[in-house]
PDB file of the backbone (N, CA, C, O) and the ligand in Angstrom, with CONECT records:
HET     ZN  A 101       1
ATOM      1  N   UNK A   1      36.175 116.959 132.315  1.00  0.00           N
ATOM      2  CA  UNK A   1      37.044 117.211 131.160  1.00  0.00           C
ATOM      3  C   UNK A   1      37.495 118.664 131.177  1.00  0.00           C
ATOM      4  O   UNK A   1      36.796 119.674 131.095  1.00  0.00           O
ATOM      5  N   UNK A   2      38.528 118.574 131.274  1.00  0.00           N
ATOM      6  CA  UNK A   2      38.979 120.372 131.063  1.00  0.00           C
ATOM      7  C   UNK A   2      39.629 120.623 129.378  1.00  0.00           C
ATOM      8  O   UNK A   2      40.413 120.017 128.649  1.00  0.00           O
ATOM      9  N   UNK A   3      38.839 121.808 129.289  1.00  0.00           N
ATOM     10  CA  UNK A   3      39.095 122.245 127.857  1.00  0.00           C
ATOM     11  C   UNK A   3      40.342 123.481 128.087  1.00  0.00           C
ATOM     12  O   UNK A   3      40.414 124.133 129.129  1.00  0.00           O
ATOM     13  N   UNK A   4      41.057 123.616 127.203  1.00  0.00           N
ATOM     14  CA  UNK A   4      42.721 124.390 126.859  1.00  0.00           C
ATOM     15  C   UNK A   4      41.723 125.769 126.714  1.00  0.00           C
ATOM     16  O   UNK A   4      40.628 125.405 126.286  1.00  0.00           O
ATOM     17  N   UNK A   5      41.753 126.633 126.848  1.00  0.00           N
ATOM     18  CA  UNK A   5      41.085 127.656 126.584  1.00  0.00           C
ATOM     19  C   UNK A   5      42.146 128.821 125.399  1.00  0.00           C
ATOM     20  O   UNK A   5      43.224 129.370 125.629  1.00  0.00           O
ATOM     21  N   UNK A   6      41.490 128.842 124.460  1.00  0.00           N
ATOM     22  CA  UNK A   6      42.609 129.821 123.815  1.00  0.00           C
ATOM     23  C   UNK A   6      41.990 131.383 123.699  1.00  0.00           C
ATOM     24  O   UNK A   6      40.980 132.086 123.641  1.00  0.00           O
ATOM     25  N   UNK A   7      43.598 131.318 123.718  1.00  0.00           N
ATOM     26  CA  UNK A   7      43.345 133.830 124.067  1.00  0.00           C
ATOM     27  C   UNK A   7      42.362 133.842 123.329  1.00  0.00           C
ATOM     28  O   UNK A   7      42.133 133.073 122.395  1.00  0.00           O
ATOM     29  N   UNK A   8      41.749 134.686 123.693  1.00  0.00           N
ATOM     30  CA  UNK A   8      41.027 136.005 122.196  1.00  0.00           C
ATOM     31  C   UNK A   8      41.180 136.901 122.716  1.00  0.00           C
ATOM     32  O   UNK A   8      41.437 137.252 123.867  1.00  0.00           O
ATOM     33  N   UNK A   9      40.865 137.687 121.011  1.00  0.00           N
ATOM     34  CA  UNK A   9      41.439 139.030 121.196  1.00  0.00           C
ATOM     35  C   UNK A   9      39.952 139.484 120.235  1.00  0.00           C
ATOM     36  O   UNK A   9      39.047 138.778 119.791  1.00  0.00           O
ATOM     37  N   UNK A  10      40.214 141.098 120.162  1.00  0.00           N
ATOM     38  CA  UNK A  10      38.933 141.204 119.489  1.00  0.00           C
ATOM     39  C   UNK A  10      39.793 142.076 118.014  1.00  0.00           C
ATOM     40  O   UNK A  10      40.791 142.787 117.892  1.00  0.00           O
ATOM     41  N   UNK A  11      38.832 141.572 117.177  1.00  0.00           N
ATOM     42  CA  UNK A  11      38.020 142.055 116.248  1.00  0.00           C
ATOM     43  C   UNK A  11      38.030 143.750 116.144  1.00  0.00           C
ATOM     44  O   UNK A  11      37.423 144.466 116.941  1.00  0.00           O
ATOM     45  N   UNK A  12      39.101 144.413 114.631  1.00  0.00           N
ATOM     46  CA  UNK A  12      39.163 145.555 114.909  1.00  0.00           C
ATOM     47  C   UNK A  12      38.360 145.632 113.664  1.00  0.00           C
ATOM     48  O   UNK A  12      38.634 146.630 112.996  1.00  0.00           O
ATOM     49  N   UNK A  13      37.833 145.188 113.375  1.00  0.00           N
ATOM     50  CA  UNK A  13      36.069 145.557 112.553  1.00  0.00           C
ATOM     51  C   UNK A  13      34.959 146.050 112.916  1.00  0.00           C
ATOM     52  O   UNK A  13      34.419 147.127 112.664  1.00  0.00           O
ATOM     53  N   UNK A  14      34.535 144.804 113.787  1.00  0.00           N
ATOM     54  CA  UNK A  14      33.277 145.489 114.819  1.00  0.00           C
ATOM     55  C   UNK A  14      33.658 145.185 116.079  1.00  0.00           C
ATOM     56  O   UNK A  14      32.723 145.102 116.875  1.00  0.00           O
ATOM     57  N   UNK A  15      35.191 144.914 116.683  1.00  0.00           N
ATOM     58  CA  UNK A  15      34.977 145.177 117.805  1.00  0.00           C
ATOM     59  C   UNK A  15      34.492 144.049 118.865  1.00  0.00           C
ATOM     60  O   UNK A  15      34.264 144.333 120.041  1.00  0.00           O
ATOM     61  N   UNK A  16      34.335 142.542 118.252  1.00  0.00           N
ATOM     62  CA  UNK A  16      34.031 141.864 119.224  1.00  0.00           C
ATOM     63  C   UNK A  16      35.368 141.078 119.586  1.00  0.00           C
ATOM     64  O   UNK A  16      36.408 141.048 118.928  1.00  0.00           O
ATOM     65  N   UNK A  17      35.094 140.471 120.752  1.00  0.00           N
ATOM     66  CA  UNK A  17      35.845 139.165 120.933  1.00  0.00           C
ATOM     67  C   UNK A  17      35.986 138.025 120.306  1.00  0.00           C
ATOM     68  O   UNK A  17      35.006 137.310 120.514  1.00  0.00           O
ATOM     69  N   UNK A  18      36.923 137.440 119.498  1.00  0.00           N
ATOM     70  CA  UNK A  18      36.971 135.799 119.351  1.00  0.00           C
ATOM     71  C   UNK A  18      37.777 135.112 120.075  1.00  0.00           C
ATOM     72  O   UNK A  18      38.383 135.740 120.943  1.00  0.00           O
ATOM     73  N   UNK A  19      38.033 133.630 119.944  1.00  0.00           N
ATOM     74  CA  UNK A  19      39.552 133.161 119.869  1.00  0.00           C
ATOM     75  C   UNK A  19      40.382 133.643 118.793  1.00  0.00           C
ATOM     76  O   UNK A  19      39.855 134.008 117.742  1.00  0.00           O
ATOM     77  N   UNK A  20      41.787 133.681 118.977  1.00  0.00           N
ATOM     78  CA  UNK A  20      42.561 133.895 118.043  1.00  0.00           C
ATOM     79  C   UNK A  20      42.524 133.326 116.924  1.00  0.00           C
ATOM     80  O   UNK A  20      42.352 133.840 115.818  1.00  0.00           O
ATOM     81  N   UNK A  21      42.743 131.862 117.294  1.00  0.00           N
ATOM     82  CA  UNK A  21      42.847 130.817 116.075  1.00  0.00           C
ATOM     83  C   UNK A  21      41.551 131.203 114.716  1.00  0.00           C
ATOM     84  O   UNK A  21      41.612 130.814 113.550  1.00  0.00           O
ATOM     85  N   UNK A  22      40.559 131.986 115.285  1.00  0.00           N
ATOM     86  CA  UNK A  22      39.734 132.133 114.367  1.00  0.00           C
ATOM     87  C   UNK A  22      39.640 133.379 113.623  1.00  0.00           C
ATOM     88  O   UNK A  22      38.766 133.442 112.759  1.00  0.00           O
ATOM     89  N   UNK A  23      40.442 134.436 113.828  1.00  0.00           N
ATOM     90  CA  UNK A  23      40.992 135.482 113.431  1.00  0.00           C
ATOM     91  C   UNK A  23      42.175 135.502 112.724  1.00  0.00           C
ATOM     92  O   UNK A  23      43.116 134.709 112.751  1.00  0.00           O
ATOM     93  N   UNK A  24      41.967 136.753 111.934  1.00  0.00           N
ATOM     94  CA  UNK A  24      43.377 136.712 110.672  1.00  0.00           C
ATOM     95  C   UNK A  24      43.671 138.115 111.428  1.00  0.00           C
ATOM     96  O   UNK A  24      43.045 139.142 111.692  1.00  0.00           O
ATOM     97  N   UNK A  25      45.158 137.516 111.659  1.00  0.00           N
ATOM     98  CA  UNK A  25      46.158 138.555 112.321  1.00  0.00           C
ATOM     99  C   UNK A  25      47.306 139.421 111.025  1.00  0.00           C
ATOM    100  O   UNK A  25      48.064 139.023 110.140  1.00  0.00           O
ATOM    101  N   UNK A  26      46.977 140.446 111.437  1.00  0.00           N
ATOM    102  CA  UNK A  26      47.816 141.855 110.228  1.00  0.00           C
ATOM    103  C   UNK A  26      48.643 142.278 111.294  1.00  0.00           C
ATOM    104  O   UNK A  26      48.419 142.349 112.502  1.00  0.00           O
ATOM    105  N   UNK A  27      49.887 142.610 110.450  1.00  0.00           N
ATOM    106  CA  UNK A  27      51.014 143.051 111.520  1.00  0.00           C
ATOM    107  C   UNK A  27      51.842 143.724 111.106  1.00  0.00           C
ATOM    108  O   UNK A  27      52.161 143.557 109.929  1.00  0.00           O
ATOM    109  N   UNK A  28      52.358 144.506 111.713  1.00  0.00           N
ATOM    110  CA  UNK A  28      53.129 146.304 111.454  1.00  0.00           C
ATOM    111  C   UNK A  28      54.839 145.196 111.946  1.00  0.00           C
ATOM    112  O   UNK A  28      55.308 144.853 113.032  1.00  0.00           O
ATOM    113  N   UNK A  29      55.207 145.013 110.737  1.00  0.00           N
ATOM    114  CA  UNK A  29      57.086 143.778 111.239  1.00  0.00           C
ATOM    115  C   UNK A  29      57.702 145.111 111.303  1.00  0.00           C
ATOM    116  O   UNK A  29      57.371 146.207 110.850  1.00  0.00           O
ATOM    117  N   UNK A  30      58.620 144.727 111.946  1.00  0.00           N
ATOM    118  CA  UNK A  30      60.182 145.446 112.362  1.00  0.00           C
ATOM    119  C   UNK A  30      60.638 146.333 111.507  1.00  0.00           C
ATOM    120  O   UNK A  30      61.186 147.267 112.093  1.00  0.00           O
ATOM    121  N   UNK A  31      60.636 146.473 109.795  1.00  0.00           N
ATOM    122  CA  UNK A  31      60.640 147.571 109.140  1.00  0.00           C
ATOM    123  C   UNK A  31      59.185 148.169 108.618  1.00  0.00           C
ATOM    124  O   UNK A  31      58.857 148.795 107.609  1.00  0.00           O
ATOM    125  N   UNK A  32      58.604 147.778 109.553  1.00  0.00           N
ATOM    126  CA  UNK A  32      57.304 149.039 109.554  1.00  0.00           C
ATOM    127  C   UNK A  32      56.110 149.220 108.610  1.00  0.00           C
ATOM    128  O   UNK A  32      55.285 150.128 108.509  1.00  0.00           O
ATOM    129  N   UNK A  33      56.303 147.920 107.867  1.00  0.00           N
ATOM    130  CA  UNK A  33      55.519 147.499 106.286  1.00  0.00           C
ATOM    131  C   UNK A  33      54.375 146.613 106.998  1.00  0.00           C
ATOM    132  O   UNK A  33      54.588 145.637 107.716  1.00  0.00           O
ATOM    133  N   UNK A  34      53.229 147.102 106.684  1.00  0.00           N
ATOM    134  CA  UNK A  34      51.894 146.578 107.263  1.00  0.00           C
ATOM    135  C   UNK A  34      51.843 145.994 106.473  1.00  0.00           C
ATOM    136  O   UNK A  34      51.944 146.496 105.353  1.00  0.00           O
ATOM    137  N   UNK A  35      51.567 143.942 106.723  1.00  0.00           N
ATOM    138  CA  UNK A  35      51.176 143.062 105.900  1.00  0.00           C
ATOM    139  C   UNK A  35      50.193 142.075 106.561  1.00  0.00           C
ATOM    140  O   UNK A  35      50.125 142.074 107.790  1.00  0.00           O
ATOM    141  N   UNK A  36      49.272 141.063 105.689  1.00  0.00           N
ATOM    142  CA  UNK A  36      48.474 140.482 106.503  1.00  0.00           C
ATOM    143  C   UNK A  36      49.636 138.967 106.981  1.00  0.00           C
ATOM    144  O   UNK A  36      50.581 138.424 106.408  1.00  0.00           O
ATOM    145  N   UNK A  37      49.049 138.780 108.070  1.00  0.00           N
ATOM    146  CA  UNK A  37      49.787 137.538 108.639  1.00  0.00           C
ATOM    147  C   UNK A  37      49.637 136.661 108.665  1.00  0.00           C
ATOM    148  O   UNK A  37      49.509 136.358 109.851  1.00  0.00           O
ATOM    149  N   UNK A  38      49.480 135.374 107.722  1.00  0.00           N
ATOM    150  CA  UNK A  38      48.424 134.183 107.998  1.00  0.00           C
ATOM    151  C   UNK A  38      49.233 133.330 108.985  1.00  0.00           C
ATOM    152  O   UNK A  38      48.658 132.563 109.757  1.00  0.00           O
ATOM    153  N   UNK A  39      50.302 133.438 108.965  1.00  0.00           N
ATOM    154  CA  UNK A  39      50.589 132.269 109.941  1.00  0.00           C
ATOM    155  C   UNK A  39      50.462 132.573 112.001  1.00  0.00           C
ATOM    156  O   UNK A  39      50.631 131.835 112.972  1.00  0.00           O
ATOM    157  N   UNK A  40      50.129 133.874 111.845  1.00  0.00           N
ATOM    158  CA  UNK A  40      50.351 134.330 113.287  1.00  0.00           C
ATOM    159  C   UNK A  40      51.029 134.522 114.300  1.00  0.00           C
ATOM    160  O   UNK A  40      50.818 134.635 115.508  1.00  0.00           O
ATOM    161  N   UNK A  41      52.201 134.549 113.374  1.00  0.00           N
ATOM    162  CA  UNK A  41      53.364 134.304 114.590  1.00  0.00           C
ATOM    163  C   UNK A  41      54.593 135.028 113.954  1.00  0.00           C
ATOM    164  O   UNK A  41      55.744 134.672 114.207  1.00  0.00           O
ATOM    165  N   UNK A  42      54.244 136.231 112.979  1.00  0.00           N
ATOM    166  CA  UNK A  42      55.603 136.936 112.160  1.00  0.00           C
ATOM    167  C   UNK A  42      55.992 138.459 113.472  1.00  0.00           C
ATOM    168  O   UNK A  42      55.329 139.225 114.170  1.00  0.00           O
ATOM    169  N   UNK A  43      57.041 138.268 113.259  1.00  0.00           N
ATOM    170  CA  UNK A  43      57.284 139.509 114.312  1.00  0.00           C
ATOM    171  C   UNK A  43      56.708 140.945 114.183  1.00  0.00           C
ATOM    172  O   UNK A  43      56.562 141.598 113.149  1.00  0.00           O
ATOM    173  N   UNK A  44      56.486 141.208 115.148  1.00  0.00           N
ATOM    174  CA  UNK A  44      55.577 143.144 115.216  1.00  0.00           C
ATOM    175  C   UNK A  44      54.798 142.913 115.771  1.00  0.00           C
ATOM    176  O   UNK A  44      54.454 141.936 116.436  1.00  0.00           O
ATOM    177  N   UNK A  45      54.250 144.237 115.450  1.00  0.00           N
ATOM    178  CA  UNK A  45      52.546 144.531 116.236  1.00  0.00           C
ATOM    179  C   UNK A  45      51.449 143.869 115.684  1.00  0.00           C
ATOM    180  O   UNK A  45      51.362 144.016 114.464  1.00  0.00           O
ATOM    181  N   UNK A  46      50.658 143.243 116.163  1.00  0.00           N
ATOM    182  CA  UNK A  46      49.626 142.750 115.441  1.00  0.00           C
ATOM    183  C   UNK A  46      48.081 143.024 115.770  1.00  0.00           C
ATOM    184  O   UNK A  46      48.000 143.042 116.998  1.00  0.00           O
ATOM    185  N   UNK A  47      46.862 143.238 115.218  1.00  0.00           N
ATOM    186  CA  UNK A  47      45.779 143.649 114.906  1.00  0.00           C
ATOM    187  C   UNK A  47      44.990 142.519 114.395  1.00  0.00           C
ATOM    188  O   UNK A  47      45.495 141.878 113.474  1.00  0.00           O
ATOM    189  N   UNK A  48      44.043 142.231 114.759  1.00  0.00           N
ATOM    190  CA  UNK A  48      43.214 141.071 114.211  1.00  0.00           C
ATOM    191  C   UNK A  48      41.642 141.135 114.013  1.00  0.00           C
ATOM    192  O   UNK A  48      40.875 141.601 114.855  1.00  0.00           O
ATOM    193  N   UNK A  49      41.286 140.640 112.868  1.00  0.00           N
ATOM    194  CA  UNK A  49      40.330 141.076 112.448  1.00  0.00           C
ATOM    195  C   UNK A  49      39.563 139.475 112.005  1.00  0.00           C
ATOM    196  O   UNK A  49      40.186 138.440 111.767  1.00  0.00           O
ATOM    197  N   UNK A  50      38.191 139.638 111.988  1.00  0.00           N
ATOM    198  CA  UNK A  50      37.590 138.143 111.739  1.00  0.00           C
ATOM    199  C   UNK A  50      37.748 138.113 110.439  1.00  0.00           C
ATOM    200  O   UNK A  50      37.662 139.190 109.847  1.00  0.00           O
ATOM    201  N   UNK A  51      38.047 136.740 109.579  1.00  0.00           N
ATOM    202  CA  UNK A  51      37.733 136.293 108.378  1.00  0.00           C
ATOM    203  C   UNK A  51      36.547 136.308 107.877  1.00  0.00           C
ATOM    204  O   UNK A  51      36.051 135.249 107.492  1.00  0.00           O
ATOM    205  N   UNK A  52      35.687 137.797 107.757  1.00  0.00           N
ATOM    206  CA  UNK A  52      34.750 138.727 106.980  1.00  0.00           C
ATOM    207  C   UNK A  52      34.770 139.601 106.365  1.00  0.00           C
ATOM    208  O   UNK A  52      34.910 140.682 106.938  1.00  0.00           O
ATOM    209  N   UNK A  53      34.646 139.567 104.953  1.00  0.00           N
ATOM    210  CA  UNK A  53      34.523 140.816 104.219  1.00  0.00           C
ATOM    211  C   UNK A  53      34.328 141.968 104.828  1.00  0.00           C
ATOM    212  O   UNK A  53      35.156 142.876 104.899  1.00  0.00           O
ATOM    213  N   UNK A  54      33.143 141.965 105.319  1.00  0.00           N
ATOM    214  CA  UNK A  54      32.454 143.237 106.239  1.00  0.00           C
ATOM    215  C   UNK A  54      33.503 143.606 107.295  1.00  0.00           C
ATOM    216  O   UNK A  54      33.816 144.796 107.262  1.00  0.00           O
ATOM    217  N   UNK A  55      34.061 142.931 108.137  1.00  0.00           N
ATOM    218  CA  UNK A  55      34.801 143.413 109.351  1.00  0.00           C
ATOM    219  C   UNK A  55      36.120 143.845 108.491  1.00  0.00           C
ATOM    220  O   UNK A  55      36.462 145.014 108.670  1.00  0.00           O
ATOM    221  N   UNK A  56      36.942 143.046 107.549  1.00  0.00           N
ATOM    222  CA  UNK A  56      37.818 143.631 107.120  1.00  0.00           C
ATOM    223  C   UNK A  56      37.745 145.006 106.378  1.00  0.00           C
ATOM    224  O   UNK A  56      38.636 145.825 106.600  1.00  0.00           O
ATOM    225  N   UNK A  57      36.701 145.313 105.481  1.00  0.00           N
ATOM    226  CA  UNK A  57      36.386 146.725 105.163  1.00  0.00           C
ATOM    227  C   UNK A  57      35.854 147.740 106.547  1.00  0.00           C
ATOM    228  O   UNK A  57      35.650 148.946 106.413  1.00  0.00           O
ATOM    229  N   UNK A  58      35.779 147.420 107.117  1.00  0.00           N
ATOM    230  CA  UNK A  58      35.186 148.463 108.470  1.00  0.00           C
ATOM    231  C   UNK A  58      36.441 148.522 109.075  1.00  0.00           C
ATOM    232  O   UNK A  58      36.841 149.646 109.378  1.00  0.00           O
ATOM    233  N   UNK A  59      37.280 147.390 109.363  1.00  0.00           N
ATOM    234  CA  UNK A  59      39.175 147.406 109.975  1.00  0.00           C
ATOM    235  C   UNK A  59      39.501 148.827 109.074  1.00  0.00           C
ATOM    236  O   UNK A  59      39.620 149.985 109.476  1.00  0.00           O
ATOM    237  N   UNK A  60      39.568 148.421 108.075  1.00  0.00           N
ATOM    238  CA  UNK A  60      40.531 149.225 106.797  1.00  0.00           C
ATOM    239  C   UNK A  60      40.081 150.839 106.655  1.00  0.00           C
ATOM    240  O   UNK A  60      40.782 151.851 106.633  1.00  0.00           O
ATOM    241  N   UNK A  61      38.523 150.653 106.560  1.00  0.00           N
ATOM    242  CA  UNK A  61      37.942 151.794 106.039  1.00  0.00           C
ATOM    243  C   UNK A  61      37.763 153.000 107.481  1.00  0.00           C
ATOM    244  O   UNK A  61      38.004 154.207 107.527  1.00  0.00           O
ATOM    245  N   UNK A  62      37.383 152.304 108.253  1.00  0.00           N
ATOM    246  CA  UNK A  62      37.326 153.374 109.509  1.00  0.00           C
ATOM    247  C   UNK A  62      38.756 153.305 110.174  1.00  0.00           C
ATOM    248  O   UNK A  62      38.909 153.415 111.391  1.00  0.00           O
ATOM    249  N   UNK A  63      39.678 153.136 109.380  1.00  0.00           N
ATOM    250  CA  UNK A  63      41.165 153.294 110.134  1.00  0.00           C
ATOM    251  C   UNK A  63      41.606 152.838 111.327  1.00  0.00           C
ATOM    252  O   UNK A  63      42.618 153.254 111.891  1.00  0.00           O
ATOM    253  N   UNK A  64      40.604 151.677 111.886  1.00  0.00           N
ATOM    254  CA  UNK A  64      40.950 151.410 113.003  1.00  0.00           C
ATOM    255  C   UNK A  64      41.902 150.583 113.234  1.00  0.00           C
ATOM    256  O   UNK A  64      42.427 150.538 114.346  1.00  0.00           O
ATOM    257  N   UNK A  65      42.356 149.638 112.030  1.00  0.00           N
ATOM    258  CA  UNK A  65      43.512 148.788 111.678  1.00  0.00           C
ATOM    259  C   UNK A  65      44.588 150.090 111.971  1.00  0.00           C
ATOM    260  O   UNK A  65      45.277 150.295 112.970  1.00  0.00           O
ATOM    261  N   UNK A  66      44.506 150.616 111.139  1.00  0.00           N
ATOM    262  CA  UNK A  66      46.345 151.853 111.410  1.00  0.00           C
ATOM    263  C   UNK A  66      46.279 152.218 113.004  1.00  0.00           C
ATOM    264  O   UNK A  66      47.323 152.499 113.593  1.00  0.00           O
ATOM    265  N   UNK A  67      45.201 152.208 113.588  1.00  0.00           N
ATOM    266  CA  UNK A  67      45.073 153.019 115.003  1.00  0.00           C
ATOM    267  C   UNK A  67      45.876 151.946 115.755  1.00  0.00           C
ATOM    268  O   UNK A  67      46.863 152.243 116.429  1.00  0.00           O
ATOM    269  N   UNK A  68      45.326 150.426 115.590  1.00  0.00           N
ATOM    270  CA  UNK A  68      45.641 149.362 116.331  1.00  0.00           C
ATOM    271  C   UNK A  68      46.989 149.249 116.215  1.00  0.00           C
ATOM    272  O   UNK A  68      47.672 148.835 117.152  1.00  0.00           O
ATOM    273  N   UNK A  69      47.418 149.551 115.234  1.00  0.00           N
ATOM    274  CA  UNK A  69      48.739 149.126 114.585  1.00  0.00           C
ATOM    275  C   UNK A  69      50.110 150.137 114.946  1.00  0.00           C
ATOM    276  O   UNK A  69      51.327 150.046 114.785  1.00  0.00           O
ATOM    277  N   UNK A  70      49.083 151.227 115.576  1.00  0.00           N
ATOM    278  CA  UNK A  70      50.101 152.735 116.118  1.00  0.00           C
ATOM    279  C   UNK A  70      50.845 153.109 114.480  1.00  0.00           C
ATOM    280  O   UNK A  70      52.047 153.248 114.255  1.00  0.00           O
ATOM    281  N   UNK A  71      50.176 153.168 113.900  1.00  0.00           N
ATOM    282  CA  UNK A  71      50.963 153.539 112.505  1.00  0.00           C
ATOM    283  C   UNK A  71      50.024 154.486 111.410  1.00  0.00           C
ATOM    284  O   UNK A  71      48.844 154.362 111.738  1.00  0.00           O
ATOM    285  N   UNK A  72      50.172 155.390 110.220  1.00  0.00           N
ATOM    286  CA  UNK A  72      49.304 155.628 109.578  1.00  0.00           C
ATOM    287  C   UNK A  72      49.776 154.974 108.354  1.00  0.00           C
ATOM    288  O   UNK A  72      50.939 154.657 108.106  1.00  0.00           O
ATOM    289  N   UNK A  73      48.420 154.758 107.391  1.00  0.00           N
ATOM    290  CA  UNK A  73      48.602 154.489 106.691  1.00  0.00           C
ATOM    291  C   UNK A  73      47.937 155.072 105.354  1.00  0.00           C
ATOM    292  O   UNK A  73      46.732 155.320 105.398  1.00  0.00           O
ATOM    293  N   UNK A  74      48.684 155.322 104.101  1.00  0.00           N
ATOM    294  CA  UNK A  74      48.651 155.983 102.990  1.00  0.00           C
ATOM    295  C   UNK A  74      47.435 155.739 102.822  1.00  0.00           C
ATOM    296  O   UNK A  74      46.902 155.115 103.739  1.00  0.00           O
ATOM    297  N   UNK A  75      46.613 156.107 101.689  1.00  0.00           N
ATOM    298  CA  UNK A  75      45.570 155.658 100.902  1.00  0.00           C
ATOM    299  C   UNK A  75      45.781 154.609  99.912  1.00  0.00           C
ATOM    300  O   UNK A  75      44.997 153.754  99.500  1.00  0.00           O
ATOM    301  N   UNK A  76      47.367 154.916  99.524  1.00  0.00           N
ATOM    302  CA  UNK A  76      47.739 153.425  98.984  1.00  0.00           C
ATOM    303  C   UNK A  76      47.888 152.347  99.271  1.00  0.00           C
ATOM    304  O   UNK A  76      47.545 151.302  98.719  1.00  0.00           O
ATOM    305  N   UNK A  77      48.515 152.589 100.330  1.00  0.00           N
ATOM    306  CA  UNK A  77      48.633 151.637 101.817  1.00  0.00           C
ATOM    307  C   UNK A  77      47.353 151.026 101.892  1.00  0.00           C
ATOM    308  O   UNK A  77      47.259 149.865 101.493  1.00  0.00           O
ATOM    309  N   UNK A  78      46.460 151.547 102.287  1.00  0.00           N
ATOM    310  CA  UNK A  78      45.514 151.032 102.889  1.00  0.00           C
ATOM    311  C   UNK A  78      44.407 150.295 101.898  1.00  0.00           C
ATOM    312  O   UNK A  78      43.503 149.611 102.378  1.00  0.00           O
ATOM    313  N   UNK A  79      44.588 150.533 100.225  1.00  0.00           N
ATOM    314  CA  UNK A  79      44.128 150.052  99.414  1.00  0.00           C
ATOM    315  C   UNK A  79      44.638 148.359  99.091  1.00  0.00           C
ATOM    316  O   UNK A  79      43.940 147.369  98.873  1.00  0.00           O
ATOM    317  N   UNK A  80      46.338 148.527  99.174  1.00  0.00           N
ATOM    318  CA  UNK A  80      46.567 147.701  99.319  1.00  0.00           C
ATOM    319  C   UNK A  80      46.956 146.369 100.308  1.00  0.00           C
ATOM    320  O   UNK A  80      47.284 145.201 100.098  1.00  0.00           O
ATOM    321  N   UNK A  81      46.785 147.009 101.210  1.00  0.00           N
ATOM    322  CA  UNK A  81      46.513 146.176 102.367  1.00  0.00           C
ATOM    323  C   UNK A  81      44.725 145.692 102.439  1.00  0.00           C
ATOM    324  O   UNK A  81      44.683 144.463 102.384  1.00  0.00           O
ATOM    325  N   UNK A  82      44.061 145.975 102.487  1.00  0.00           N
ATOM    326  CA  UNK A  82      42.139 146.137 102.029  1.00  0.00           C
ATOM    327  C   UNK A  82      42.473 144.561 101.002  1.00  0.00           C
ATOM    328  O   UNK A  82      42.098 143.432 101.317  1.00  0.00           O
ATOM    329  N   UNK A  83      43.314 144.962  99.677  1.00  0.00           N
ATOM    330  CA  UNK A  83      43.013 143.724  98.560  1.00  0.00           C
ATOM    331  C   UNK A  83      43.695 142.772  99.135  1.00  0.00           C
ATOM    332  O   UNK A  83      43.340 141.702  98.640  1.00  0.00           O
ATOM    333  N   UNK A  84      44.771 142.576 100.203  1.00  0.00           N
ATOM    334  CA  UNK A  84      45.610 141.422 100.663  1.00  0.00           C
ATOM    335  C   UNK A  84      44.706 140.798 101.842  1.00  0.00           C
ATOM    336  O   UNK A  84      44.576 139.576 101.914  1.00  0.00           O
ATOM    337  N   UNK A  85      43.992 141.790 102.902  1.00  0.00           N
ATOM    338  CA  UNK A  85      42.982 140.981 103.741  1.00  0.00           C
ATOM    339  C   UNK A  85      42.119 140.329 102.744  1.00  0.00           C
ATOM    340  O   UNK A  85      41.888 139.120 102.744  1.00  0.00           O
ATOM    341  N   UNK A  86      41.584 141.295 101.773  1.00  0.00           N
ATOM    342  CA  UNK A  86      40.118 140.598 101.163  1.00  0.00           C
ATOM    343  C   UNK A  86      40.790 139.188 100.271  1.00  0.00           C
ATOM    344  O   UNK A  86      39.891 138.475  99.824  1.00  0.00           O
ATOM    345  N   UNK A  87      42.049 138.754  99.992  1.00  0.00           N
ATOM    346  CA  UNK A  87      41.906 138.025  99.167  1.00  0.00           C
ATOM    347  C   UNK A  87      41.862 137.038 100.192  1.00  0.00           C
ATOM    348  O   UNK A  87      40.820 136.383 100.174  1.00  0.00           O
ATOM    349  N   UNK A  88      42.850 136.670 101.267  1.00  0.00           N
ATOM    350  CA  UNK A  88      42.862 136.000 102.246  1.00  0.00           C
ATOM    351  C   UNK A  88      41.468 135.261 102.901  1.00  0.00           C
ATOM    352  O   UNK A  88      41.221 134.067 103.073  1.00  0.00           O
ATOM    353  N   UNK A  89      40.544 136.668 103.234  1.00  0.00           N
ATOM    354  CA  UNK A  89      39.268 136.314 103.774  1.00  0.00           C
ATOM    355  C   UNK A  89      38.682 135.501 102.883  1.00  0.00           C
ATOM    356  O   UNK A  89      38.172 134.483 103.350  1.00  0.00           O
ATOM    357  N   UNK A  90      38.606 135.702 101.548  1.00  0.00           N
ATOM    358  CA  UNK A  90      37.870 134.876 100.582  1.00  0.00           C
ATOM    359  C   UNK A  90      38.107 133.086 100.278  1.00  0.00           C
ATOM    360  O   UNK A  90      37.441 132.239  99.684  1.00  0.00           O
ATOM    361  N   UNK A  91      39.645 133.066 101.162  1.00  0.00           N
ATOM    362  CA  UNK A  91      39.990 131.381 100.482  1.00  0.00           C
ATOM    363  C   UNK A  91      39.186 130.630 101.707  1.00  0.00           C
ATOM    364  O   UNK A  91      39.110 129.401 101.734  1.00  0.00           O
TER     365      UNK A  91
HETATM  366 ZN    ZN A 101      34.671 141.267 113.310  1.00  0.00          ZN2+
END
């Protein structure tokens, strides 16, 4: 039986590997507005982080989301991007 193998990418929380499909992808679109991505497939750069509280505050808080993303981001920014992963992670 051969199994489809899907990408992974890692985890800009702690840094590990998953599959994609099991990661929530955030993405820097074409006018430059960092939003989270649920469907995975919106245009830009994208950064992915596991559906965990913990990894999404460690993405956000140690800036490694803006690093991934080649972008900085405000303190507002990043507050509100923080409450749009966390609500996501929670459903
Ligand atoms: Zn993680």
């Amino acid at each position: 039986m051969v199994r489809r193998r899907e990408p992974e990418r890692t985890c800009v929380g702690c840094r590990e590997r998953a599959p994609k499909g099991s990661l929530l992808r955030v993405v820097r679109g074409p006018d430059g507005r960092v939003r989270v991505d649920p469907s995975g497939a919106a245009p830009g750069r994208g950064a992915y982080v596991h559906r965990a509280l913990g990894c999404a505050r460690q993405a956000i808080g140690r800036g490694a989301l803006a690093r991934a993303l080649r972008t900085g981001l405000s303190q507002e920014e990043a507050a509100t991007l923080g409450a749009e992963i966390e609500r996501e992670v929670r459903q």
